[in-house]
C-alpha positions in Angstrom: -27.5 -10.4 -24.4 -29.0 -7.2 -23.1 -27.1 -4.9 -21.0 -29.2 -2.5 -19.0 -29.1 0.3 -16.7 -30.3 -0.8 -13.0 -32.6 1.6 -12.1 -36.3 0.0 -11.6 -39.7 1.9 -12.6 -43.2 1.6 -10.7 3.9 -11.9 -17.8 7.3 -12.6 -18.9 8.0 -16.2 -18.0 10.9 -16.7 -15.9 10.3 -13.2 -13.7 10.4 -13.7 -9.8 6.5 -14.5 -8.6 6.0 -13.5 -5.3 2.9 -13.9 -3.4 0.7 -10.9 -2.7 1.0 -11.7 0.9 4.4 -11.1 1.1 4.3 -7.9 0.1 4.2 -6.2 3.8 7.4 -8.3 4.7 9.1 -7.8 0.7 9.0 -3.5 1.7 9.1 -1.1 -0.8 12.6 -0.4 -1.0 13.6 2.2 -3.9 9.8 2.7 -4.5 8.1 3.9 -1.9 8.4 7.4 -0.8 8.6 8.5 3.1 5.1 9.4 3.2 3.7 6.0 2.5 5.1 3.2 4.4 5.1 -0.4 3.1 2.8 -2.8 4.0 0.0 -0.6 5.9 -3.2 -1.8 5.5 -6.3 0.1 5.1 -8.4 -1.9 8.0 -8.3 -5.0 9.4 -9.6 -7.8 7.4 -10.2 -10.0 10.3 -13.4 -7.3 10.6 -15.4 -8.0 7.5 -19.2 -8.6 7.8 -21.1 -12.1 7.7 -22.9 -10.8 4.8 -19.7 -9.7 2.9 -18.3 -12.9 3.7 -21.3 -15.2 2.9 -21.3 -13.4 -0.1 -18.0 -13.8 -1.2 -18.1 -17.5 -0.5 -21.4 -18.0 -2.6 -19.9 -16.0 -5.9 -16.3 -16.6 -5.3 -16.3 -20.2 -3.3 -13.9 -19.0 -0.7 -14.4 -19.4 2.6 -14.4 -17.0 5.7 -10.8 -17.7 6.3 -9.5 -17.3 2.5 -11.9 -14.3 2.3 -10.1 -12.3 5.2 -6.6 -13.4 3.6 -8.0 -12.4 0.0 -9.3 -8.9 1.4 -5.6 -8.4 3.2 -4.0 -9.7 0.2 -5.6 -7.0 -2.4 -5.0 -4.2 0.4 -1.6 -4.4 0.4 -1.5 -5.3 -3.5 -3.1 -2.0 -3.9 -0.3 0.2 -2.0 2.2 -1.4 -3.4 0.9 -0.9 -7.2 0.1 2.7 -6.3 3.8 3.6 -5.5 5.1 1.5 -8.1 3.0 3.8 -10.5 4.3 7.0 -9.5 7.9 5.7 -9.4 7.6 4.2 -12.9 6.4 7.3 -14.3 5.8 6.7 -18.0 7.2 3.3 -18.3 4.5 2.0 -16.0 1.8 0.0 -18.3 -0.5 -1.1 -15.3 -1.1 -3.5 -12.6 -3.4 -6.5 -12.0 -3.5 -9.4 -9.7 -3.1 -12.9 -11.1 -3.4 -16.6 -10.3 -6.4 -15.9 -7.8 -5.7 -12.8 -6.2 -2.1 -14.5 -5.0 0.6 -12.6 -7.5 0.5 -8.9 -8.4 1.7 -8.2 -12.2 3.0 -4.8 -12.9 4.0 -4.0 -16.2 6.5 -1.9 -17.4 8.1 -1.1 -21.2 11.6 -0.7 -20.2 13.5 -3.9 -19.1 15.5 -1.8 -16.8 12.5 -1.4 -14.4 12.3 -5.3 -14.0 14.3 -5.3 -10.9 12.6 -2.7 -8.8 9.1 -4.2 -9.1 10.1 -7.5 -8.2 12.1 -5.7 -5.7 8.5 -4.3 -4.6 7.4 -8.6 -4.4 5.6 -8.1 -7.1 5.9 -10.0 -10.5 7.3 -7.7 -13.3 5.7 -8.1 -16.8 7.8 -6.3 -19.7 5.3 -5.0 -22.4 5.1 -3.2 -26.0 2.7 0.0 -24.6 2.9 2.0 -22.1 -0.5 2.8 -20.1 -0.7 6.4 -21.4 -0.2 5.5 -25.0 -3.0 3.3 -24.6 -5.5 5.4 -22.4 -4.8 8.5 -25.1 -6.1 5.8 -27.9 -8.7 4.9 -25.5 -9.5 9.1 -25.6 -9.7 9.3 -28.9 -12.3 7.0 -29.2 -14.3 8.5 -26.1 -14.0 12.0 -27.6 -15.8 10.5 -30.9 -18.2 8.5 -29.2 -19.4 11.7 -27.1 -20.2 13.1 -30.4 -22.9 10.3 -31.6 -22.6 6.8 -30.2 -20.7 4.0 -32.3 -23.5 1.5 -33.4 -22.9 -2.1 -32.7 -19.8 -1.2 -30.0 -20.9 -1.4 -26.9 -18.2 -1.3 -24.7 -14.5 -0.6 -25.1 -11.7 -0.7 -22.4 -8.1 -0.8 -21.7 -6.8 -4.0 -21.0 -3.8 -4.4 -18.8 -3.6 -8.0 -18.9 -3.4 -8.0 -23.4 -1.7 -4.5 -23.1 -4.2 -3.0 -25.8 -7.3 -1.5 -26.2 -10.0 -4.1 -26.2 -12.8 -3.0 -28.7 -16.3 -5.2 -28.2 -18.5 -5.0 -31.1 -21.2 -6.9 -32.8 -19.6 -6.4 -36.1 -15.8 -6.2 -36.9 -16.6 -3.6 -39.6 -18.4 -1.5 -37.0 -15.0 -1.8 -34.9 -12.6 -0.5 -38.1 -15.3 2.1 -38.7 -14.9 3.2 -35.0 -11.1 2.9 -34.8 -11.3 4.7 -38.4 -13.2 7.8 -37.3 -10.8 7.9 -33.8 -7.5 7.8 -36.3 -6.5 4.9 -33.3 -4.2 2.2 -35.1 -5.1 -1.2 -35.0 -2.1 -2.0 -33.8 -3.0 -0.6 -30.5 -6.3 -2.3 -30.6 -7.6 -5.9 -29.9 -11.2 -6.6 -31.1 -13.6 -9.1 -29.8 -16.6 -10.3 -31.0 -19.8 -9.2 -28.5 -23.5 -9.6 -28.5 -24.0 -6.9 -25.4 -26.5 -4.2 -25.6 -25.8 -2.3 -22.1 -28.9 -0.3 -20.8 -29.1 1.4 -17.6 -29.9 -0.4 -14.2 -32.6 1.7 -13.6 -31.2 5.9 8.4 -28.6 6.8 5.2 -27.2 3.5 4.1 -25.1 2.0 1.3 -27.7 -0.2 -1.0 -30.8 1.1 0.3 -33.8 1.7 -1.6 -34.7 4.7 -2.2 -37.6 6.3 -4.7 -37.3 8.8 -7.4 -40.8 11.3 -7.3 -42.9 8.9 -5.8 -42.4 6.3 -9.2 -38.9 4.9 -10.0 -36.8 2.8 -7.5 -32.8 2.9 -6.9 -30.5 2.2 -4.9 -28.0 4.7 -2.1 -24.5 4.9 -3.5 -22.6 5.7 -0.4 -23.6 8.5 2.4 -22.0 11.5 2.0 -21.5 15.2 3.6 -20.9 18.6 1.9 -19.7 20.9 4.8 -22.9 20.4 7.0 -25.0 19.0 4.7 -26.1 15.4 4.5 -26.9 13.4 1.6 -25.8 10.4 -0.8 -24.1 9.7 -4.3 -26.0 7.6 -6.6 -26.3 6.9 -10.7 -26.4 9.8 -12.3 -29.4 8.1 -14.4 -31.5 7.9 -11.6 -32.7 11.0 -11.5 -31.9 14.8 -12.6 -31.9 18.2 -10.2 -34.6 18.9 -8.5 -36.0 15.5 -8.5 -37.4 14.7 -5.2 -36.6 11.5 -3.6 -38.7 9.4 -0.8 -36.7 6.7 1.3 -37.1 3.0 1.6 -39.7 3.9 4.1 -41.5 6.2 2.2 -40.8 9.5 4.1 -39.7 12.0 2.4 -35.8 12.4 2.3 -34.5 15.0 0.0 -33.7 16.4 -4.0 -30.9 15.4 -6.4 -28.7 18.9 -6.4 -26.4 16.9 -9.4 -26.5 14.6 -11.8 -24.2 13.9 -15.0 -25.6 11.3 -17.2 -24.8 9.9 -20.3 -20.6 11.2 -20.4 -20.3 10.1 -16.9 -22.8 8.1 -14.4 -23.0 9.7 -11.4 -25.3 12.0 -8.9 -25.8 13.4 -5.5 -28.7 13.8 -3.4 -29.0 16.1 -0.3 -31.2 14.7 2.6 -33.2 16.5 5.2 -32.6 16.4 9.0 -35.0 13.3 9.3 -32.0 11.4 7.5 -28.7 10.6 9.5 -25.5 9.2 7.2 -23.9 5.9 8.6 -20.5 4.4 7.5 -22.5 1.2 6.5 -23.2 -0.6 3.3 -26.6 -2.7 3.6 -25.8 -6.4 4.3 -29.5 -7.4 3.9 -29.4 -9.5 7.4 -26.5 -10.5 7.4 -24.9 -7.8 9.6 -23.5 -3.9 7.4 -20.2 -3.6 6.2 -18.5 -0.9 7.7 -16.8 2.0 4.9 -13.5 3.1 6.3 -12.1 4.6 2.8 -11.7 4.9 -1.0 -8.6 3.7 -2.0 -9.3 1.9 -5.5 -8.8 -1.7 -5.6 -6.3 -3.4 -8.3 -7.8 -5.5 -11.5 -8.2 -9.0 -10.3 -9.6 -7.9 -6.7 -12.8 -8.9 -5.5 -15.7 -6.7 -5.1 -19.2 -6.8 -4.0 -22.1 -4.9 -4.5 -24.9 -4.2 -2.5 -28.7 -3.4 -4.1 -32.4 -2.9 -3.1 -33.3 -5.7 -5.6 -30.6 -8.4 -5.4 -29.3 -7.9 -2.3 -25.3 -8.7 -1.8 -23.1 -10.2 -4.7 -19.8 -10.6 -5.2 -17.4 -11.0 -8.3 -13.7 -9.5 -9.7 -12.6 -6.4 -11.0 -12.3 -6.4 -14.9 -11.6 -3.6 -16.4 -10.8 -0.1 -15.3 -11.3 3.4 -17.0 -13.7 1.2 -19.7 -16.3 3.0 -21.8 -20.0 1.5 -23.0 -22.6 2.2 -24.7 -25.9 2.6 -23.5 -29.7 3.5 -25.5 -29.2 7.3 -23.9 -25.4 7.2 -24.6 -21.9 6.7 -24.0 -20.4 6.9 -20.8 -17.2 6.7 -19.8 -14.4 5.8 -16.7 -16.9 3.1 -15.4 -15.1 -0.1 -13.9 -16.3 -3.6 -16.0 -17.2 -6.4 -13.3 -18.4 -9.9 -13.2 -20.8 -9.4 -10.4 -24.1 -9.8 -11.6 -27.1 -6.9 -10.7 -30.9 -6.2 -11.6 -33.3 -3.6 -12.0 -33.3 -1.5 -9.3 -30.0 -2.2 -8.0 -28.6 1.2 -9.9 -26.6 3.2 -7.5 -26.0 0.7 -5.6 -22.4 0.7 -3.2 -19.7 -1.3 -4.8 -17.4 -2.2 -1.7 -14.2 -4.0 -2.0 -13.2 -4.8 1.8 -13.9 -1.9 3.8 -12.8 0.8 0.7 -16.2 2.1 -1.3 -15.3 1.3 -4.8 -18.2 3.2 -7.0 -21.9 3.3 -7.5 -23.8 0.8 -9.6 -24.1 1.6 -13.1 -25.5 -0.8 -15.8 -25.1 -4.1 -17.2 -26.1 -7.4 -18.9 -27.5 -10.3 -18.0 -29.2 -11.5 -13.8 -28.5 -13.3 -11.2 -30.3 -16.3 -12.0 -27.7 -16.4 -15.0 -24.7 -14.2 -13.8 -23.8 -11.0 -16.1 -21.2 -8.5 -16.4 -22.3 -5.4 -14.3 -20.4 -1.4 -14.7 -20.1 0.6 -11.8 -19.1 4.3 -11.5 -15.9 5.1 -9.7 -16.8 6.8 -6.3 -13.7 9.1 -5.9 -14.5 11.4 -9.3 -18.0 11.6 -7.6 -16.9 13.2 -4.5 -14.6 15.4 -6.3 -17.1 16.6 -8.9 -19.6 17.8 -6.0 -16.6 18.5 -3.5 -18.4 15.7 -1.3 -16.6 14.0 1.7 -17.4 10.4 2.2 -18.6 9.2 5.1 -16.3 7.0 6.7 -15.8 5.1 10.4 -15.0 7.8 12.5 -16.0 10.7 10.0 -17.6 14.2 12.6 -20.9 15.1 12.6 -19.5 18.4 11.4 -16.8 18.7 9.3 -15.2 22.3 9.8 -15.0 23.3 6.4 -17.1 22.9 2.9 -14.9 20.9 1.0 -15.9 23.0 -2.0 -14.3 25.7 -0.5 -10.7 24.6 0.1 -8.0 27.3 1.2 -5.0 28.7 -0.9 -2.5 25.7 -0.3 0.0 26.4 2.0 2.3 24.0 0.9 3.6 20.0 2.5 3.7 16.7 0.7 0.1 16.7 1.1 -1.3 16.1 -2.5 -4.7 15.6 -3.7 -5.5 12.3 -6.3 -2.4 10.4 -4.3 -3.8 6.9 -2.6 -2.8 6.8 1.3 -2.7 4.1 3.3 -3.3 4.0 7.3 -0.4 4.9 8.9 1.2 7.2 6.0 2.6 10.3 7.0 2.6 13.7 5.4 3.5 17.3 6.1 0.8 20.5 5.2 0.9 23.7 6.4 3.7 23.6 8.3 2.5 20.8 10.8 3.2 16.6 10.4 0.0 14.6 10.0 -0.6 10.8 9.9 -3.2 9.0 8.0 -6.1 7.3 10.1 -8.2 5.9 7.4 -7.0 4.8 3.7 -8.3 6.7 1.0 -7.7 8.4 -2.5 -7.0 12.7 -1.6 -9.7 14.8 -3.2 -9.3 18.0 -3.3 -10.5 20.0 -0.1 -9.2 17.0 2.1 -6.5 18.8 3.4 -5.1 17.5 6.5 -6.8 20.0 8.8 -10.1 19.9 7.6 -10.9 16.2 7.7 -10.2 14.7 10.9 -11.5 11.6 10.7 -9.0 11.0 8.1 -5.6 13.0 9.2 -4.3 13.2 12.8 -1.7 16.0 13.8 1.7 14.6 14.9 
C-alpha cells in the first residue's frame, strides 16, 4: 500500500471511568491553575456546519445530535488533559480518549498521581514510561533519519495508548537496524509489521484550490495574516519561495515567501489585495465551517479534512508527534489519521470542531478504499513564520507584526500554553480574558491580538 503526498500535477482496570461529558461539572480541582477555568469550551458545538456534520455522520456514523455532543465532548477533554499535563510534570505519559470519544485516559508513572486525574473526571492509567523518555527515543531516531532515510520504515510514532514507541516497517531487520543506528532499546519500542510507502499528497478559504506556476494543484491550509499582510499556510511540498500561485479561479493570487520540506511539511503563501482571508474552511455546499482557534485536539477526537479533490472527510486522531518516510524524505511532528485524502488534497485544513488542527500532508490509500492520511500541525506553522491565524472576529489590521513581538513585560501570559474561552491572565500590568481558544504563539501577546484577548 502506497502512501503519497496529496499535491496533484497538471488503563488499569478498576480506576474510576468517568464520562468526558462530565468533565465541566467534575472541575479541575488541584489541577487547574486560576488562569484556566474548568469546563470552558472553545465555541459552541450546537454551531457546527451541515457539511461538517454530514461528514461526520458518513465516516463516523453519528448523527447531528451525537456529533454536537462528540465535538463538546473532545473540547472539554482537551482542557482538561492540557492542565493535567502541566500539573503532572514528568510523571505525565499522555492522554487519549477511549471507548468512542466518552472516557479520557491520562497516564501517569507514579501511582501517587492516580487520585488527582480521576479527581480531574478523567480515567487514570498507571504506566512503565513516562512521555519524555519515550519522545527522546522517538528523537533519536528522527535525528538519524534526517541524516539518510531508514529503508523499509516508513512511519514511526509515539504511542500513548501501548506506552512505547511504535516502529512500522516492512522488514523487522530493517526495524533493529534502525533502533540499532538510534542506540533506542527495544524495550522502549514496539514493532509492527507495515506494507506503507507514504508519498506526498501533491475569496481565501480553508480547502480551496489553488495552483502552483500555472501546473500543479493544492489545496489552502488555513488563511492567515503577518502584521498587514494576507496570505495562507499550506504543505510545505507544494511549492518553494518564489513560486507563484493562481487561485481556484485562475487569477493570480500571490508567491510562497516559506516553505520547509522534507524535516517538516509546512509553507506560507502571501496573497495580493485581490484576495480577502475568511475564518472559513470550505464545506463544498454544504455550508463553511467557521475557525474560531487552535487549541490541539486529544488522540481519539474526531477530525475532518477539507480538500480541492475529495471534498470533506472525516475520521480520528491517531497518533501525535509521528514521523514517516516519504521518496523526498523524512518528515517529522505530523499527526497519523484515519481520514482518507487524494491527490490534490495536500494542504488541505484539518478542522476538529471549530479549532484548525494542521494542513494536509501525505498518505496511503483513497476514498474509494479509506487510508491513513498525515497532516502537519498548524500551530508550529504560524510560529515558524510568526503568522496569526485568522479566526471569527480576527481585525482587518492587526496592530503589530507578530514577528516583531516586544520585550516581555511580564504576567501569567505564556506563549505554547492552550487557553480556553473564558481564561484569564495578567500581561503587562493589565488583566485580560480569553475570547477565542487557542494554543499562545509567540507575538500573541494580550495586546496585540484582540480578537483573541479582551482587557478586563
Amino acid at each position: 500500500m502506497e502512501t503519497t503526498v496529496l499535491r496533484r500535477r497538471a488503563f488499569a482496570a478498576g480506576a474510576a471511568a468517568v464520562a468526558v461529558g462530565a468533565l465541566a461539572l467534575a472541575g479541575l480541582t488541584g489541577v487547574a491553575s486560576a488562569d484556566q477555568p474548568a469546563g470552558a469550551v472553545p465555541a459552541a458545538a450546537d454551531r457546527l456546519s451541515p457539511g461538517l456534520i454530514e461528514a461526520m455522520s458518513r465516516d463516523l456514523g453519528l448523527d447531528a445530535d451525537e456529533a454536537k455532543d462528540r465535538i463538546a465532548d473532545e473540547y472539554r477533554a482537551a482542557a482538561v488533559a492540557a492542565a493535567l499535563e502541566k500539573s503532572l510534570g514528568a510523571d505525565f505519559a499522555g492522554a487519549r480518549l477511549s471507548d468512542g470519544a466518552a472516557v479520557l485516559v491520562v497516564a501517569t508513572t507514579d501511582r501517587a498521581d492516580v487520585g488527582r486525574i480521576t479527581a480531574a473526571g478523567a480515567r487514570a492509567e498507571v504506566v512503565g514510561h513516562g512521555l519524555d523518555r519515550l519522545e527522546a527515543a522517538k528523537a533519536a531516531l528522527d535525528a538519524v533519519a534526517l541524516k539518510k532515510a531508514p529503508k523499509d520504515v516508513p512511519s514511526w510514532y509515539v504511542d500513548v495508548r501501548t506506552n512505547r514507541v511504535v516502529v512500522n516497517a516492512a522488514r523487522t531487520s530493517a526495524a533493529d537496524s534502525f533502533l540499532a543506528g538510534a542506540g533506542v532499546s527495544r524495550d522502549l519500542v514496539q514493532v509492527n509489521r507495515s506494507a506503507e510507502q507514504p508519498r506526498t499528497y501533491a475569496d481565501l478559504r480553508g480547502g480551496d484550490a489553488y495552483y502552483m506556476n500555472g501546473t500543479g494543484r493544492c489545496s489552502i491550509g488555513f488563511p492567515v495574516k503577518r502584521g498587514t499582510q494576507n496570505g495562507f499556510v499550506t504543505a510545505g511540498h507544494c511549492g518553494t519561495p518564489g513560486v507563484t500561485t493562481t487561485g481556484s479561479n485562475q487569477q493570480a493570487q500571490g508567491s510562497f515567501q516559506g516553505s520547509t520540506f522534507p524535516g517538516r511539511d509546512y509553507a506560507w503563501v502571501a496573497t495580493n489585495a485581490n484576495w480577502t482571508p475568511r475564518a472559513l474552511v470550505n464545506g463544498y455546499g454544504n455550508g463553511d465551517v467557521t475557525v474560531t482557534g487552535s487549541t490541539q485536539a486529544v488522540v481519539g477526537s474526531s477530525v475532518c479534512r477539507s480538500g480541492s479533490t475529495t471534498g470533506w472527510h472525516c475520521g480520528t486522531i491517531q497518533q501525535h508527534g509521528t514521523s514517516v518516510t516519504y521518496p523526498e524524505g523524512t518528515i517529522s511532528g505530523v499527526t497519523r489519521t484515519s481520514v482518507c485524502a487524494e491527490p490534490g488534497d495536500s494542504g488541505g485544513s484539518f478542522i476538529s470542531g471549530s479549532q484548525a488542527q494542521g494542513v494536509t500532508s501525505g498518505g496511503s490509500g483513497n476514498c474509494s478504499q479509506g487510508g491513513t492520511t498525515y497532516y502537519q500541525p498548524v500551530n508550529p506553522a504560524l510560529a515558524a513564520y510568526g503568522l496569526t491565524l485568522v479566526t471569527s472576529g480576527t481585525p482587518t489590521d492587526p496592530p503589530t507584526d507578530p514577528t516583531d513581538p516586544p520585550t516581555e513585560p511580564g504576567g501569567t501570559w505564556a506563549a505554547g500554553t492552550t487557553y480556553a474561552a473564558g481564561a484569564m491572565v495578567t500581561y503587562g500590568g493589565a488583566s485580560y480574558r480569553c475570547l477565542q481558544g487557542h494554543q499562545a504563539q509567540a507575538g500573541w501577546q494580550p495586546p496585540n491580538v484582540p480578537a483573541l484577548w479582551q482587557r478586563v
